[in-house]
LUMDRENNU-32459 format. One line per field, with one value per residue: residue number from 0; residue in one letter; x, y, z of N, C-alpha, C, CB in turn. Coordinates in pm, 1 decimal, always signed. Glycine has a CB too. Example, Ala and Ser with C-alpha at 12.3 -4.5 7.8 and 13.67 -1.06 7.14 Angstrom:
<dovos>
i [0 / 1]
aa [a / s]
n_X [+1319.0 / +1285.0]
n_Y [-569.0 / -225.0]
n_Z [+780.0 / +708.0]
ca_X [+1230.0 / +1367.0]
ca_Y [-450.0 / -106.0]
ca_Z [+780.0 / +714.0]
c_X [+1320.0 / +1290.0]
c_Y [-330.0 / +3.0]
c_Z [+780.0 / +787.0]
cb_X [+1130.8 / +1408.4]
cb_Y [-447.3 / -59.8]
cb_Z [+904.6 / +572.5]
</dovos>
This chain:
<dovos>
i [0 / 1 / 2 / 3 / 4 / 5 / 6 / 7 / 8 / 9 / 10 / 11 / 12 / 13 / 14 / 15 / 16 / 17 / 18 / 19 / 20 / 21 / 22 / 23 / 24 / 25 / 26 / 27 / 28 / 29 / 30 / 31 / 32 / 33 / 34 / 35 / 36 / 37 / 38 / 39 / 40 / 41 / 42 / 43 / 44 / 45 / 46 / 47 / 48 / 49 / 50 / 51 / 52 / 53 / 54 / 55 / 56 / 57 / 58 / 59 / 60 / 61 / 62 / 63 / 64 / 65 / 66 / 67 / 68 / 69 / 70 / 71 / 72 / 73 / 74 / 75 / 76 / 77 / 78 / 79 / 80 / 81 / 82 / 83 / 84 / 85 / 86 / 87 / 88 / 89 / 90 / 91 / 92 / 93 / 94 / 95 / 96 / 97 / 98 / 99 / 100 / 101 / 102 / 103 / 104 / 105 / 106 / 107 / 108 / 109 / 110]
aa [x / x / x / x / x / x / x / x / x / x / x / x / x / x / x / x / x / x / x / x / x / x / x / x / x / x / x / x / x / x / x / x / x / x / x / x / x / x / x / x / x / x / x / x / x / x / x / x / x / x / x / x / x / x / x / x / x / x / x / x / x / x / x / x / x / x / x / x / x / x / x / x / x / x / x / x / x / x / x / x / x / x / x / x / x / x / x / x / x / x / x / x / x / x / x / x / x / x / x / x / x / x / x / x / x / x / x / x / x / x / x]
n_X [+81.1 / +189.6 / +423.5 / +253.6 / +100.2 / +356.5 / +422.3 / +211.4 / +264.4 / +493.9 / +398.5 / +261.9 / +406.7 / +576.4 / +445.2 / +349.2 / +542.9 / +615.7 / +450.2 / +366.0 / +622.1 / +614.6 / +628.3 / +830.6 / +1008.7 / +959.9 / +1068.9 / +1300.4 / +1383.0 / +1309.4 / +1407.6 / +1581.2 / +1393.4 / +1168.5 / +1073.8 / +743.6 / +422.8 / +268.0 / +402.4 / +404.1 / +173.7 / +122.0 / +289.3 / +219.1 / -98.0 / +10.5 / +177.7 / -15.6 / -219.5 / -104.2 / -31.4 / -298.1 / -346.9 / -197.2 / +61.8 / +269.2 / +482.2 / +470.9 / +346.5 / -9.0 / -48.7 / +114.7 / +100.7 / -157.6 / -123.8 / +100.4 / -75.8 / -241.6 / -65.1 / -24.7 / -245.6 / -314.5 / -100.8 / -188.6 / -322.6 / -183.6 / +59.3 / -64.1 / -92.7 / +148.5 / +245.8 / +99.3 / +209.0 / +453.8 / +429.0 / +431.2 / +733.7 / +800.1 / +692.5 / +870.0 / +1105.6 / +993.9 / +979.0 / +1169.3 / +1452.1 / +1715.0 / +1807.5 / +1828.5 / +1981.9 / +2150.7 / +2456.5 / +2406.7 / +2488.3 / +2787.3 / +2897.4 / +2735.2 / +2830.2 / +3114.7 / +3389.9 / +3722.4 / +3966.8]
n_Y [-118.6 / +130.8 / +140.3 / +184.9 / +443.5 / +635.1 / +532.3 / +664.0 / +976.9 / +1038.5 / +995.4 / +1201.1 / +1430.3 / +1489.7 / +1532.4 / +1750.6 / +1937.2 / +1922.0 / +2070.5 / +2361.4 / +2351.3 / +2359.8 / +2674.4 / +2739.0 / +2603.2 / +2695.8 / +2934.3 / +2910.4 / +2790.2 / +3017.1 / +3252.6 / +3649.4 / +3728.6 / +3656.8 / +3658.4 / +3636.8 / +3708.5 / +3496.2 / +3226.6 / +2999.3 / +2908.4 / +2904.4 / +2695.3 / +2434.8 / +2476.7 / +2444.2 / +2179.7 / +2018.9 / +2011.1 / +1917.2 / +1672.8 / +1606.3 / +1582.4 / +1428.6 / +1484.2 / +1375.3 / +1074.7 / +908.6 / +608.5 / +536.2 / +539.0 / +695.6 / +961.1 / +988.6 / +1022.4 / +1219.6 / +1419.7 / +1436.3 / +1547.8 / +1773.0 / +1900.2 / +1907.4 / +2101.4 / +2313.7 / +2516.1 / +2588.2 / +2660.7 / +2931.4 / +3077.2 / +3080.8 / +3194.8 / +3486.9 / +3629.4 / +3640.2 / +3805.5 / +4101.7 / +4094.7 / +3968.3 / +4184.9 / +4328.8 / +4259.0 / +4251.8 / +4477.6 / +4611.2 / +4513.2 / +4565.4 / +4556.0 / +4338.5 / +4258.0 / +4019.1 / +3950.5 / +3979.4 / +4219.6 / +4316.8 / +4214.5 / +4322.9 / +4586.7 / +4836.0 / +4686.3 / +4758.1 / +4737.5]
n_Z [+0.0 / +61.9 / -126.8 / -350.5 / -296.7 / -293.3 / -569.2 / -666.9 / -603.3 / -668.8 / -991.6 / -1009.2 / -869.3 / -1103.7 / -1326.1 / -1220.9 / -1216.4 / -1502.5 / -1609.1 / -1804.3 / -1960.6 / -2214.7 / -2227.8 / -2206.8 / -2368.4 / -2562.9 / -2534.1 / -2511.2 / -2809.4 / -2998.5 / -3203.7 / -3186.7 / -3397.3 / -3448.6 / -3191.3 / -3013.0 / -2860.5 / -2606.3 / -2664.2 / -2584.3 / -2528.0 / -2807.8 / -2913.8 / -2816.2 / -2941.9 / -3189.3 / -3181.5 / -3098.7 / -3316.0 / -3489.9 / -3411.4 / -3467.0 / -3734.9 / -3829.9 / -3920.2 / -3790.5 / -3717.8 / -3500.8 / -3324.0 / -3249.9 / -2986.4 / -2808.7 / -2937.5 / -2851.2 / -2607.6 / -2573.7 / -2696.9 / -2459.6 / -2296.0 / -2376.0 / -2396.7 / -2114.9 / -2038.7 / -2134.5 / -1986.0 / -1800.7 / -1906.1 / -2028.8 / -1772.6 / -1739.1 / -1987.4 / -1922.7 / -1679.9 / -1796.6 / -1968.5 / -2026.1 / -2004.3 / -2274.9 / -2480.9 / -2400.7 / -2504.6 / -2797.1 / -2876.2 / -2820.2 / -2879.0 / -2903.1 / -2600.3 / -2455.5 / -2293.5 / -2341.2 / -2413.6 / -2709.5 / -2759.8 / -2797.7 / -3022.1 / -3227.9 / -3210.3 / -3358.7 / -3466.0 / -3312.7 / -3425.7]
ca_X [+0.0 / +283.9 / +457.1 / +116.9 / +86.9 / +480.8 / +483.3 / +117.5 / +300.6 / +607.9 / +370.9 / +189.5 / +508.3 / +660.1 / +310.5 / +322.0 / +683.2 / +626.7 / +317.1 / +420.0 / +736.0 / +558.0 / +624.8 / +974.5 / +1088.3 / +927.0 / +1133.6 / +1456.6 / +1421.4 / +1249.4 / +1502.3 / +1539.1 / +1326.1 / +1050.2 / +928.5 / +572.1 / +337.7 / +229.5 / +444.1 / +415.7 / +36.6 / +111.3 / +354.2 / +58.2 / -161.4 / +62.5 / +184.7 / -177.6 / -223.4 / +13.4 / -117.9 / -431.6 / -373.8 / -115.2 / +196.4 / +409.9 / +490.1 / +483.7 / +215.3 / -103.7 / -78.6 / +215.3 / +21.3 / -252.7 / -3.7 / +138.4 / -180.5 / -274.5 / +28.6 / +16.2 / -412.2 / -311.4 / -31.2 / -198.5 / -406.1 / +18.2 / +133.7 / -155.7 / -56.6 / +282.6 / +280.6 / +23.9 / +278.9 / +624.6 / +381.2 / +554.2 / +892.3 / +783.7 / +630.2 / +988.4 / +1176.7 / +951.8 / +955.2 / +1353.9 / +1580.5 / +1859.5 / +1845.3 / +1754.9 / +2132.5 / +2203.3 / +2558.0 / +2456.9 / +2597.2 / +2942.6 / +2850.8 / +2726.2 / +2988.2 / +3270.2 / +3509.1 / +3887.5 / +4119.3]
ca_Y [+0.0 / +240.7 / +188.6 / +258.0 / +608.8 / +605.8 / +574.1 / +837.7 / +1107.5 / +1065.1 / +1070.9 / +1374.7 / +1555.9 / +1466.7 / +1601.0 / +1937.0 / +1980.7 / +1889.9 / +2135.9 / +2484.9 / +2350.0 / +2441.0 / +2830.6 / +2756.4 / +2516.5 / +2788.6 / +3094.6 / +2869.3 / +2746.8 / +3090.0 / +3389.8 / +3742.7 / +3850.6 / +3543.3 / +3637.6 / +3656.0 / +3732.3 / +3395.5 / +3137.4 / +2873.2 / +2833.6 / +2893.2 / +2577.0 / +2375.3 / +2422.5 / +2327.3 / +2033.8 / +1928.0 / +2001.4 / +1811.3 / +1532.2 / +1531.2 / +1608.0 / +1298.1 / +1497.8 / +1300.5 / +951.9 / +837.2 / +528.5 / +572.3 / +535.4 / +754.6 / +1057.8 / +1028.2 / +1039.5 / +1349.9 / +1498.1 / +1433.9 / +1619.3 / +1914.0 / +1963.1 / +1925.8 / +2154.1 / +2455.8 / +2646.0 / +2609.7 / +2816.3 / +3041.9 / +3161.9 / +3102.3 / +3321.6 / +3578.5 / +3654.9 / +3707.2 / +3884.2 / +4240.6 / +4030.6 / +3921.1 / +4295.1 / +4429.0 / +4180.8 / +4249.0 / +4632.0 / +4679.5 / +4391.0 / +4537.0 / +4637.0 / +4257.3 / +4251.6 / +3879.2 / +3943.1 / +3985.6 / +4341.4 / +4309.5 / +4174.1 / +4450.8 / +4724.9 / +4826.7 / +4614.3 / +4875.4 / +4660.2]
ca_Z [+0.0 / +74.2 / -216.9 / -443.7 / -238.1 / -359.0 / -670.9 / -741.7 / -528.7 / -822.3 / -1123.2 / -946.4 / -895.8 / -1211.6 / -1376.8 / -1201.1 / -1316.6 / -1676.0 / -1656.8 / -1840.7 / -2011.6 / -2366.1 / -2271.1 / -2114.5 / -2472.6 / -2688.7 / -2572.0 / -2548.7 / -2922.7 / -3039.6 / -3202.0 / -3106.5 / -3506.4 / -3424.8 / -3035.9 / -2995.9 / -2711.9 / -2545.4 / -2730.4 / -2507.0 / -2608.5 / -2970.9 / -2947.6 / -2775.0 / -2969.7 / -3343.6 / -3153.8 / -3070.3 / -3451.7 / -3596.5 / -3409.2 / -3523.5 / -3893.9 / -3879.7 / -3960.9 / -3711.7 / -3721.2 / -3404.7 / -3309.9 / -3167.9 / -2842.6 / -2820.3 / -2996.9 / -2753.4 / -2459.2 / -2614.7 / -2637.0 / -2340.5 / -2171.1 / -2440.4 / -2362.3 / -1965.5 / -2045.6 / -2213.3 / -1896.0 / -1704.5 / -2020.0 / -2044.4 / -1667.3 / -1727.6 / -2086.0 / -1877.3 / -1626.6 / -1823.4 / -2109.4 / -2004.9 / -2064.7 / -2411.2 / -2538.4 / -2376.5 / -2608.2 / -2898.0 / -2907.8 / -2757.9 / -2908.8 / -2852.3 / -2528.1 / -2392.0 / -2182.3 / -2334.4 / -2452.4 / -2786.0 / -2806.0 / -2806.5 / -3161.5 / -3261.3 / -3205.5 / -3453.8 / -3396.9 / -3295.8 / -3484.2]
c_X [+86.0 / +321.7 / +348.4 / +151.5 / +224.0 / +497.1 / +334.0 / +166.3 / +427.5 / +537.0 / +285.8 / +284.9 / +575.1 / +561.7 / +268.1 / +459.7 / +731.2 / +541.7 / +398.1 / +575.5 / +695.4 / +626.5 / +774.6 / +1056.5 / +1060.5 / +1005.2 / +1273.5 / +1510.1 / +1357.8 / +1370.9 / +1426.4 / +1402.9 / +1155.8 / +987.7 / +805.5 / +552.0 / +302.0 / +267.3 / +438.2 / +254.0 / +1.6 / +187.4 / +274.8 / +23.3 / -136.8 / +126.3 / +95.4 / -179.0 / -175.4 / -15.0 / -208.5 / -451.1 / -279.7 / +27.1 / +311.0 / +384.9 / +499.0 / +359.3 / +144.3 / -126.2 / -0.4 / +143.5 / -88.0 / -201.5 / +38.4 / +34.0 / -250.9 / -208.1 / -21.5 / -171.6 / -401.8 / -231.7 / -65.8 / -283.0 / -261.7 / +53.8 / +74.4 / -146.7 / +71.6 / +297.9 / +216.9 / +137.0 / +421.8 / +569.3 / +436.5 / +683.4 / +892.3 / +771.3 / +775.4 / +1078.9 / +1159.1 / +985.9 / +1156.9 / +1431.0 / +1678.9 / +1921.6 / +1803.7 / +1894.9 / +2176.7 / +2334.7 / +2590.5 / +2507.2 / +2712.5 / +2961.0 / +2843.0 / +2783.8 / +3054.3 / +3347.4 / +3637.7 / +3958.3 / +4148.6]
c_Y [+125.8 / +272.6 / +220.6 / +421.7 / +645.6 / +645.1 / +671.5 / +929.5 / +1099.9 / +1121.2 / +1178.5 / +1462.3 / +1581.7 / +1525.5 / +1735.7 / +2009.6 / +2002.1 / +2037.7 / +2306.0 / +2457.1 / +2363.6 / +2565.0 / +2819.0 / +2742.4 / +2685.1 / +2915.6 / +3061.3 / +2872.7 / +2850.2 / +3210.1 / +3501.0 / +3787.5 / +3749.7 / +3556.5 / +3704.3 / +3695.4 / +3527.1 / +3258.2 / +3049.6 / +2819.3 / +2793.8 / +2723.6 / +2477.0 / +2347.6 / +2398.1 / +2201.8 / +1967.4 / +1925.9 / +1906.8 / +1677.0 / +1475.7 / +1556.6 / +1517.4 / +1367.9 / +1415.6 / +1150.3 / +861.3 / +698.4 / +587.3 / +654.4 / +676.7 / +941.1 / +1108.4 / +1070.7 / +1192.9 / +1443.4 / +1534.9 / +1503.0 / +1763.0 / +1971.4 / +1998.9 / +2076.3 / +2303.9 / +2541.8 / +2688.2 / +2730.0 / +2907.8 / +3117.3 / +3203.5 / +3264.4 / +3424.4 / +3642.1 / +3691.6 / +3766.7 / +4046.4 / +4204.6 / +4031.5 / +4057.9 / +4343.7 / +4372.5 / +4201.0 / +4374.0 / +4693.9 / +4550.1 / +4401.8 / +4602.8 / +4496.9 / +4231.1 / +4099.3 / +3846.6 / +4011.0 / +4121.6 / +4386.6 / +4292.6 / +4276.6 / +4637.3 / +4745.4 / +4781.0 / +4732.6 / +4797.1 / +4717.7]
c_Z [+0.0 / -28.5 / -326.0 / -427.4 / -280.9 / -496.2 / -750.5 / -663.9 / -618.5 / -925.2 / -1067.7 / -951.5 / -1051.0 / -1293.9 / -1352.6 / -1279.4 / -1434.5 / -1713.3 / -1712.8 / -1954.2 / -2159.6 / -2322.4 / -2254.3 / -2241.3 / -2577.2 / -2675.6 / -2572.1 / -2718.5 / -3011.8 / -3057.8 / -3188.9 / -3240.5 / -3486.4 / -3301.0 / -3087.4 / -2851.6 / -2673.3 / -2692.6 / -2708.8 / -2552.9 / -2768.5 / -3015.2 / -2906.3 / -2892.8 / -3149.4 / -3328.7 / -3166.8 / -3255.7 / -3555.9 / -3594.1 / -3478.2 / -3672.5 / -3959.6 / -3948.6 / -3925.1 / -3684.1 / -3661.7 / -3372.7 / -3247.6 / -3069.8 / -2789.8 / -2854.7 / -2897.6 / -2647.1 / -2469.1 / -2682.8 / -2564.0 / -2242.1 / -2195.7 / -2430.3 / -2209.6 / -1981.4 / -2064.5 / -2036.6 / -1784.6 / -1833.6 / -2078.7 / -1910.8 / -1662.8 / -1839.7 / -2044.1 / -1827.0 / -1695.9 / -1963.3 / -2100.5 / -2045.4 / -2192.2 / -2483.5 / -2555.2 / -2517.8 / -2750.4 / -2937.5 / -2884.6 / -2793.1 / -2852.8 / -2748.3 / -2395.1 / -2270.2 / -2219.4 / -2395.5 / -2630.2 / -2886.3 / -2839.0 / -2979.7 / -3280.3 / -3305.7 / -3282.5 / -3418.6 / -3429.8 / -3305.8 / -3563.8]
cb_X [-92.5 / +385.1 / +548.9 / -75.3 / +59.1 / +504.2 / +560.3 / -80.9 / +317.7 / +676.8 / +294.3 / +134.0 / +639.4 / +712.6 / +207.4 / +325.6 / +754.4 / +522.7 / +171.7 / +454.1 / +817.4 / +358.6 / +529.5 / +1017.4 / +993.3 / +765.8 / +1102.2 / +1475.1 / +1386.7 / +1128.6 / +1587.9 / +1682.6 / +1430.0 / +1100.5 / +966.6 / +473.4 / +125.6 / +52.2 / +516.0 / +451.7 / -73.4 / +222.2 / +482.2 / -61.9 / -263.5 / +180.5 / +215.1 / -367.4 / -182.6 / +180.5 / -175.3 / -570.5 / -346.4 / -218.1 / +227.5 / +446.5 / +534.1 / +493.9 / +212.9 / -126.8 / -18.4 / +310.3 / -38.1 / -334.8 / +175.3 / +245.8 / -222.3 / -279.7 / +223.8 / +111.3 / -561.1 / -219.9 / +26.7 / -344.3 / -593.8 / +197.1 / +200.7 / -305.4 / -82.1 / +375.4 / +244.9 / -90.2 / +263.1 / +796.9 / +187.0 / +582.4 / +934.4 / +652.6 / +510.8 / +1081.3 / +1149.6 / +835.3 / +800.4 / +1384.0 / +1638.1 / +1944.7 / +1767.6 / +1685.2 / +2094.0 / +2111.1 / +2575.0 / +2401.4 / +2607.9 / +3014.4 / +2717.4 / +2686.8 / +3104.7 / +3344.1 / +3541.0 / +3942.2 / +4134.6]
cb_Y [-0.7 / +226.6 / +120.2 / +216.9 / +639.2 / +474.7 / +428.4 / +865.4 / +1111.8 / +918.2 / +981.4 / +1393.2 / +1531.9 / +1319.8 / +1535.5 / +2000.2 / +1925.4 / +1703.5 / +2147.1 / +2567.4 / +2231.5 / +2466.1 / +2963.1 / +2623.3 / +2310.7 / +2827.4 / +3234.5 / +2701.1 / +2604.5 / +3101.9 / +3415.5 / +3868.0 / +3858.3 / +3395.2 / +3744.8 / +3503.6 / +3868.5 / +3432.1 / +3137.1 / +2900.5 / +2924.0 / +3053.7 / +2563.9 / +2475.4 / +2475.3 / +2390.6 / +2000.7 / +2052.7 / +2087.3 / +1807.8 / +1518.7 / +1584.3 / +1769.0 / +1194.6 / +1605.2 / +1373.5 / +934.1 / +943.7 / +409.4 / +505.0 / +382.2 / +662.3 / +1001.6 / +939.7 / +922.8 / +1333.4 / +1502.9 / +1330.2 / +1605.3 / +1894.9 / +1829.2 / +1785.2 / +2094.0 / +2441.0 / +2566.9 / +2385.2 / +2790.5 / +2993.3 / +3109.8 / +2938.2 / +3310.0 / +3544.2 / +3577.0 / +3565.1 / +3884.2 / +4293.9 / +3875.7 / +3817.4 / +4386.1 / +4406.2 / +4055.8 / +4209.5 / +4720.3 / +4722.4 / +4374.7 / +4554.5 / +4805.6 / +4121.3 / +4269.1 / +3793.5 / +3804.4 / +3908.7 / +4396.2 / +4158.8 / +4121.6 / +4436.1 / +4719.7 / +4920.9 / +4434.8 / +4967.8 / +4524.6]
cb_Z [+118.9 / +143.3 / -245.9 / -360.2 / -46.7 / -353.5 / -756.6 / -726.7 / -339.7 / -902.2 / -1247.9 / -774.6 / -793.4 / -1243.9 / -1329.9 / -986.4 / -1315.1 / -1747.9 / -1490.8 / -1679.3 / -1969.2 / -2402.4 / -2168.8 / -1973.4 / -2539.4 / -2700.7 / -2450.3 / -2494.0 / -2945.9 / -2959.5 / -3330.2 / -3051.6 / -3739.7 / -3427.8 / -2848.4 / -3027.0 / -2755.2 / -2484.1 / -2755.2 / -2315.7 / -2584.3 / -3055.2 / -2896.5 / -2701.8 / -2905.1 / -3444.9 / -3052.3 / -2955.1 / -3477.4 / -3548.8 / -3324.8 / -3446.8 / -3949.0 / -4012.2 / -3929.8 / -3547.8 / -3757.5 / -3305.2 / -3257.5 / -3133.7 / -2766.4 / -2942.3 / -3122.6 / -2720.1 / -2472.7 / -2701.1 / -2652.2 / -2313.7 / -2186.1 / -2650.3 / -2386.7 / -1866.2 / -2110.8 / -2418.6 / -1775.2 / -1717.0 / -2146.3 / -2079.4 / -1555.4 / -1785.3 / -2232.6 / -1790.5 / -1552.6 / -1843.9 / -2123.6 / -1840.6 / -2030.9 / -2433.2 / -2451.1 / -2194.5 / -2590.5 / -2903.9 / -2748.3 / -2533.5 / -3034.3 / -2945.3 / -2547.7 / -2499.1 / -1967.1 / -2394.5 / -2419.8 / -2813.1 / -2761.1 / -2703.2 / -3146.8 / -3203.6 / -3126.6 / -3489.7 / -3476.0 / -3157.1 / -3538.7]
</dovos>
Protein backbone atom coordinates (compact mmCIF):
# COMPACT_ATOMS: atom_id res chain seq x y z
CA UNK A 1 0.00 0.00 0.00
CA UNK A 2 2.84 2.41 0.74
CA UNK A 3 4.57 1.89 -2.17
CA UNK A 4 1.17 2.58 -4.44
CA UNK A 5 0.87 6.09 -2.38
CA UNK A 6 4.81 6.06 -3.59
CA UNK A 7 4.83 5.74 -6.71
CA UNK A 8 1.18 8.38 -7.42
CA UNK A 9 3.01 11.08 -5.29
CA UNK A 10 6.08 10.65 -8.22
CA UNK A 11 3.71 10.71 -11.23
CA UNK A 12 1.90 13.75 -9.46
CA UNK A 13 5.08 15.56 -8.96
CA UNK A 14 6.60 14.67 -12.12
CA UNK A 15 3.11 16.01 -13.77
CA UNK A 16 3.22 19.37 -12.01
CA UNK A 17 6.83 19.81 -13.17
CA UNK A 18 6.27 18.90 -16.76
CA UNK A 19 3.17 21.36 -16.57
CA UNK A 20 4.20 24.85 -18.41
CA UNK A 21 7.36 23.50 -20.12
CA UNK A 22 5.58 24.41 -23.66
CA UNK A 23 6.25 28.31 -22.71
CA UNK A 24 9.75 27.56 -21.14
CA UNK A 25 10.88 25.17 -24.73
CA UNK A 26 9.27 27.89 -26.89
CA UNK A 27 11.34 30.95 -25.72
CA UNK A 28 14.57 28.69 -25.49
CA UNK A 29 14.21 27.47 -29.23
CA UNK A 30 12.49 30.90 -30.40
CA UNK A 31 15.02 33.90 -32.02
CA UNK A 32 15.39 37.43 -31.07
CA UNK A 33 13.26 38.51 -35.06
CA UNK A 34 10.50 35.43 -34.25
CA UNK A 35 9.28 36.38 -30.36
CA UNK A 36 5.72 36.56 -29.96
CA UNK A 37 3.38 37.32 -27.12
CA UNK A 38 2.30 33.95 -25.45
CA UNK A 39 4.44 31.37 -27.30
CA UNK A 40 4.16 28.73 -25.07
CA UNK A 41 0.37 28.34 -26.08
CA UNK A 42 1.11 28.93 -29.71
CA UNK A 43 3.54 25.77 -29.48
CA UNK A 44 0.58 23.75 -27.75
CA UNK A 45 -1.61 24.23 -29.70
CA UNK A 46 0.62 23.27 -33.44
CA UNK A 47 1.85 20.34 -31.54
CA UNK A 48 -1.78 19.28 -30.70
CA UNK A 49 -2.23 20.01 -34.52
CA UNK A 50 0.13 18.11 -35.96
CA UNK A 51 -1.18 15.32 -34.09
CA UNK A 52 -4.32 15.31 -35.24
CA UNK A 53 -3.74 16.08 -38.94
CA UNK A 54 -1.15 12.98 -38.80
CA UNK A 55 1.96 14.98 -39.61
CA UNK A 56 4.10 13.01 -37.12
CA UNK A 57 4.90 9.52 -37.21
CA UNK A 58 4.84 8.37 -34.05
CA UNK A 59 2.15 5.28 -33.10
CA UNK A 60 -1.04 5.72 -31.68
CA UNK A 61 -0.79 5.35 -28.43
CA UNK A 62 2.15 7.55 -28.20
CA UNK A 63 0.21 10.58 -29.97
CA UNK A 64 -2.53 10.28 -27.53
CA UNK A 65 -0.04 10.39 -24.59
CA UNK A 66 1.38 13.50 -26.15
CA UNK A 67 -1.80 14.98 -26.37
CA UNK A 68 -2.74 14.34 -23.40
CA UNK A 69 0.29 16.19 -21.71
CA UNK A 70 0.16 19.14 -24.40
CA UNK A 71 -4.12 19.63 -23.62
CA UNK A 72 -3.11 19.26 -19.65
CA UNK A 73 -0.31 21.54 -20.46
CA UNK A 74 -1.99 24.56 -22.13
CA UNK A 75 -4.06 26.46 -18.96
CA UNK A 76 0.18 26.10 -17.05
CA UNK A 77 1.34 28.16 -20.20
CA UNK A 78 -1.56 30.42 -20.44
CA UNK A 79 -0.57 31.62 -16.67
CA UNK A 80 2.83 31.02 -17.28
CA UNK A 81 2.81 33.22 -20.86
CA UNK A 82 0.24 35.79 -18.77
CA UNK A 83 2.79 36.55 -16.27
CA UNK A 84 6.25 37.07 -18.23
CA UNK A 85 3.81 38.84 -21.09
CA UNK A 86 5.54 42.41 -20.05
CA UNK A 87 8.92 40.31 -20.65
CA UNK A 88 7.84 39.21 -24.11
CA UNK A 89 6.30 42.95 -25.38
CA UNK A 90 9.88 44.29 -23.76
CA UNK A 91 11.77 41.81 -26.08
CA UNK A 92 9.52 42.49 -28.98
CA UNK A 93 9.55 46.32 -29.08
CA UNK A 94 13.54 46.79 -27.58
CA UNK A 95 15.80 43.91 -29.09
CA UNK A 96 18.60 45.37 -28.52
CA UNK A 97 18.45 46.37 -25.28
CA UNK A 98 17.55 42.57 -23.92
CA UNK A 99 21.32 42.52 -21.82
CA UNK A 100 22.03 38.79 -23.34
CA UNK A 101 25.58 39.43 -24.52
CA UNK A 102 24.57 39.86 -27.86
CA UNK A 103 25.97 43.41 -28.06
CA UNK A 104 29.43 43.10 -28.06
CA UNK A 105 28.51 41.74 -31.61
CA UNK A 106 27.26 44.51 -32.61
CA UNK A 107 29.88 47.25 -32.05
CA UNK A 108 32.70 48.27 -34.54
CA UNK A 109 35.09 46.14 -33.97
CA UNK A 110 38.88 48.75 -32.96
CA UNK A 111 41.19 46.60 -34.84
Amino acid sequence: MKSAIGIWCVVILMSFLMFGCSSIRARTETSDKEWTVYPGIQQDVKETGELFSGERSEPDWIKGLIAAILIADLPFSAVFDTVVAPYDLYRIYAPECTGDGRESSRQPSTE
